[in-house]
C-alpha positions in Angstrom: 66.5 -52.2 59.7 68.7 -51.6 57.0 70.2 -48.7 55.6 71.8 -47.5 52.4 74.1 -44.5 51.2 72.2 -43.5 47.6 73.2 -40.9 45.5 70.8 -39.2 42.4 71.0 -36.6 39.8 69.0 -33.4 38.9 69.8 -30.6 36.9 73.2 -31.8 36.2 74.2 -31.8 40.1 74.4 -35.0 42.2 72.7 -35.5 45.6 73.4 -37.8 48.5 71.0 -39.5 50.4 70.3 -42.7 52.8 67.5 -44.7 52.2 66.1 -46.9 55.2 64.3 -49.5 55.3 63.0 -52.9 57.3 65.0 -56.0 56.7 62.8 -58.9 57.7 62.2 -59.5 53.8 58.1 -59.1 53.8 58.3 -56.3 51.4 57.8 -54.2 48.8 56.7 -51.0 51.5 55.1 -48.0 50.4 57.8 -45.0 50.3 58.3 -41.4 51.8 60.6 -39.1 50.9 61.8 -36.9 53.9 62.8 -33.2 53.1 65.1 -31.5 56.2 65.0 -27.9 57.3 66.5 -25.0 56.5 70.8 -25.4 54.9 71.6 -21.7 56.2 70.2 -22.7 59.9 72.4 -25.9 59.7 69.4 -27.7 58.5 70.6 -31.4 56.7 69.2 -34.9 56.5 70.9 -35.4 59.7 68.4 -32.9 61.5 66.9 -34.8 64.7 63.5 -34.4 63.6 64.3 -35.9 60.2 66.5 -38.7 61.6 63.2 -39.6 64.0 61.0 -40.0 61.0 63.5 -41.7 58.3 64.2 -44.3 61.1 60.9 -44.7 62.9 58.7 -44.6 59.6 61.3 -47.9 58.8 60.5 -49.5 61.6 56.7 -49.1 60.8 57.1 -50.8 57.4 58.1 -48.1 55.5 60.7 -47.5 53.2 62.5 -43.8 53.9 64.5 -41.7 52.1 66.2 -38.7 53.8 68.5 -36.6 51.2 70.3 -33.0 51.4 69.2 -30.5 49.2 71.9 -28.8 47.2 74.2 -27.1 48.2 74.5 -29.0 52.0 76.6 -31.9 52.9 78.0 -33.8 49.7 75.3 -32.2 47.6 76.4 -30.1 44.7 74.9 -26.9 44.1 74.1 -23.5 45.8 70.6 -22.9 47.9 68.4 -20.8 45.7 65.6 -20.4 48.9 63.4 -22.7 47.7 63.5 -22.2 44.2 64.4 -24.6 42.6 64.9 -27.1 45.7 62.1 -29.1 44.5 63.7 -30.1 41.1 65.4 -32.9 43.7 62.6 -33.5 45.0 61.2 -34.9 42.6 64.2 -36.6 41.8 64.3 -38.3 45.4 60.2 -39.6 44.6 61.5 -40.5 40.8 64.4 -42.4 43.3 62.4 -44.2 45.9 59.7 -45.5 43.0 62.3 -47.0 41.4 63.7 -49.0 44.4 63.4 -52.3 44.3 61.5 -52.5 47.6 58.8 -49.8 47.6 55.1 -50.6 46.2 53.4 -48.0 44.4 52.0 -46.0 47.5 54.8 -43.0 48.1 54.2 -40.2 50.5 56.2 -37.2 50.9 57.2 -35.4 54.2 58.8 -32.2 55.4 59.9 -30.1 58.7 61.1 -26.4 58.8 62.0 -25.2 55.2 61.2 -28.7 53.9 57.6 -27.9 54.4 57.9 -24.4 52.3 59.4 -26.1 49.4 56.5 -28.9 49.2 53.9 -25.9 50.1 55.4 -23.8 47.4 55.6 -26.3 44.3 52.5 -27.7 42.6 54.5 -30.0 40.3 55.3 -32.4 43.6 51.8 -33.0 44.5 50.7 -35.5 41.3 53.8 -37.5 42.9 52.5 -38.8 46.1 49.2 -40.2 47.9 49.8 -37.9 51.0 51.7 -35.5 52.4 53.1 -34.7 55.9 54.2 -31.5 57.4 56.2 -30.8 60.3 56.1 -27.7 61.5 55.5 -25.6 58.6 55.6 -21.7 58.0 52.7 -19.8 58.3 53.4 -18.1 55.0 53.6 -21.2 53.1 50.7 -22.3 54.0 48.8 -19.3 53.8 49.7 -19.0 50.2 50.4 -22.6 48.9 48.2 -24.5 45.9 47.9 -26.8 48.0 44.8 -26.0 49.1 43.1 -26.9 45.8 44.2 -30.7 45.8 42.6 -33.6 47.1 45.2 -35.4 48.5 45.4 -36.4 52.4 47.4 -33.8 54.2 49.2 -34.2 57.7 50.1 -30.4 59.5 51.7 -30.8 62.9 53.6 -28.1 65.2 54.1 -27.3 68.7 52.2 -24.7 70.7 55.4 -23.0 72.1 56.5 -23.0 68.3 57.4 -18.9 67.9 57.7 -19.4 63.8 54.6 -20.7 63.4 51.3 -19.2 65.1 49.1 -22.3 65.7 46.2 -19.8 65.8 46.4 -18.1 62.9 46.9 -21.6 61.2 44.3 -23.1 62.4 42.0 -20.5 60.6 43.8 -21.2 57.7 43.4 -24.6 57.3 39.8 -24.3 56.5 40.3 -22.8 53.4 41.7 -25.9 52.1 39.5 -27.9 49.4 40.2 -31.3 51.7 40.8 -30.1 54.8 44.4 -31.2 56.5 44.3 -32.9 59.9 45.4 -30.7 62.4 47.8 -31.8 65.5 49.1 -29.5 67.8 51.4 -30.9 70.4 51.2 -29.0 73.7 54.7 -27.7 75.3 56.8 -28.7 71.7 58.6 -25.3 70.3 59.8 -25.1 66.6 63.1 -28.1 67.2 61.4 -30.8 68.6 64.5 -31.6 70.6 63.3 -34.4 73.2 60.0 -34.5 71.7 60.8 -36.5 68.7 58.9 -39.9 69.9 55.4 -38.1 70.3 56.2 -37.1 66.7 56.9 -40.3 64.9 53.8 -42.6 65.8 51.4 -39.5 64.8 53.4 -38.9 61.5 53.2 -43.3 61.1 49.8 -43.3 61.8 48.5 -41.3 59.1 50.8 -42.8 56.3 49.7 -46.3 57.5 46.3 -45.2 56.8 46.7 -43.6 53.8 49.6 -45.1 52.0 49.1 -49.2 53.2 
């Protein structure tokens, strides 16, 4: 596996980021762009949950890139709560498209707060061939446009997760236009700390068969 330091601009402000990706040369990959939780809970790109997926979606032929929204780390900027946190979003996909490695098939993944920033912004969804989500706020997902889309949707969280009630989401989910698969993992609270490699192979499966 290799990895690489990247930096990107949005909005005037500069981001840093690490892309990963295999080295045995039998590229191009299909991309996913990893958003971390929350900045004001210490969330960053080097969150263990993100770390687990940048590095273990690698080893699974993937191309990864893991960034820090602004305001965290070497990123300029201040947190607006997910306002305007998706503007590097789509910087990050405009990013991984562009690298030299990565075929046209780019999926897009959050945990935590990176969840309520995809679930919150339309714009990101024309972007990508599926999304994953780690984790996410019941809010966000009671209220997101995502439910209107068509594109192949990933939900996973822990039933000892106290932020997010697996029941009520689980009533939720049918509401969507193309409904997300569902995985709850028994005995996994909100951090995933310990729990990371049930995680990965789940979160590989379902870009392998919807992204290669």
């Amino acid at each position: 596996m290799r990895q690489s330091a990247v930096s990107f601009e949005t909005e005037g402000l500069t981001f840093e980021g690490v892309v990963a990706q295999p080295d045995d040369g039998s590229g191009p990959w299909p991309g996913v762009v990893i958003c971390h939780p929350h900045p004001l809970h210490g969330g960053n790109m080097d969150n263990n949950v993100v770390i687990a997926l940048a590095l273990g979606l690698a080893q699974d032929g993937f191309v990864t890139l893991r960034f820090n929204f602004r305001g965290v780390g070497g990123s300029q900027g201040s947190h607006t709560k997910g306002e305007s946190e998706s503007e590097e979003i789509l910087a990050a996909l405009a990013l991984i498209k562009e690298w030299p490695d990565t075929n046209v098939n780019i999926g897009l993944a959050g945990y935590s707060f990176g969840t309520s920033v995809i679930l919150g912004h339309s714009e990101l969804y024309s972007e990508v061939k599926a999304i994953a989500l780690v984790s996410p706020p019941f809010r966000a997902v009671e209220g997101t446009a995502l439910k209107e889309s068509q594109i192949p949707v990933l939900i996973t969280t822990g039933d000892r997760d106290r932020l997010v009630d697996s029941t009520q989401l689980d009533s939720e989910l049918a509401s969507f236009l193309n409904a997300p698969e569902f995985k709850l993992f028994d005995g996994v609270d909100h951090f995933w700390y310990g729990q990371e490699a049930r995680l990965v192979p789940e979160v590989g499966r379902f870009f392998s068969e919807n992204l290669k």
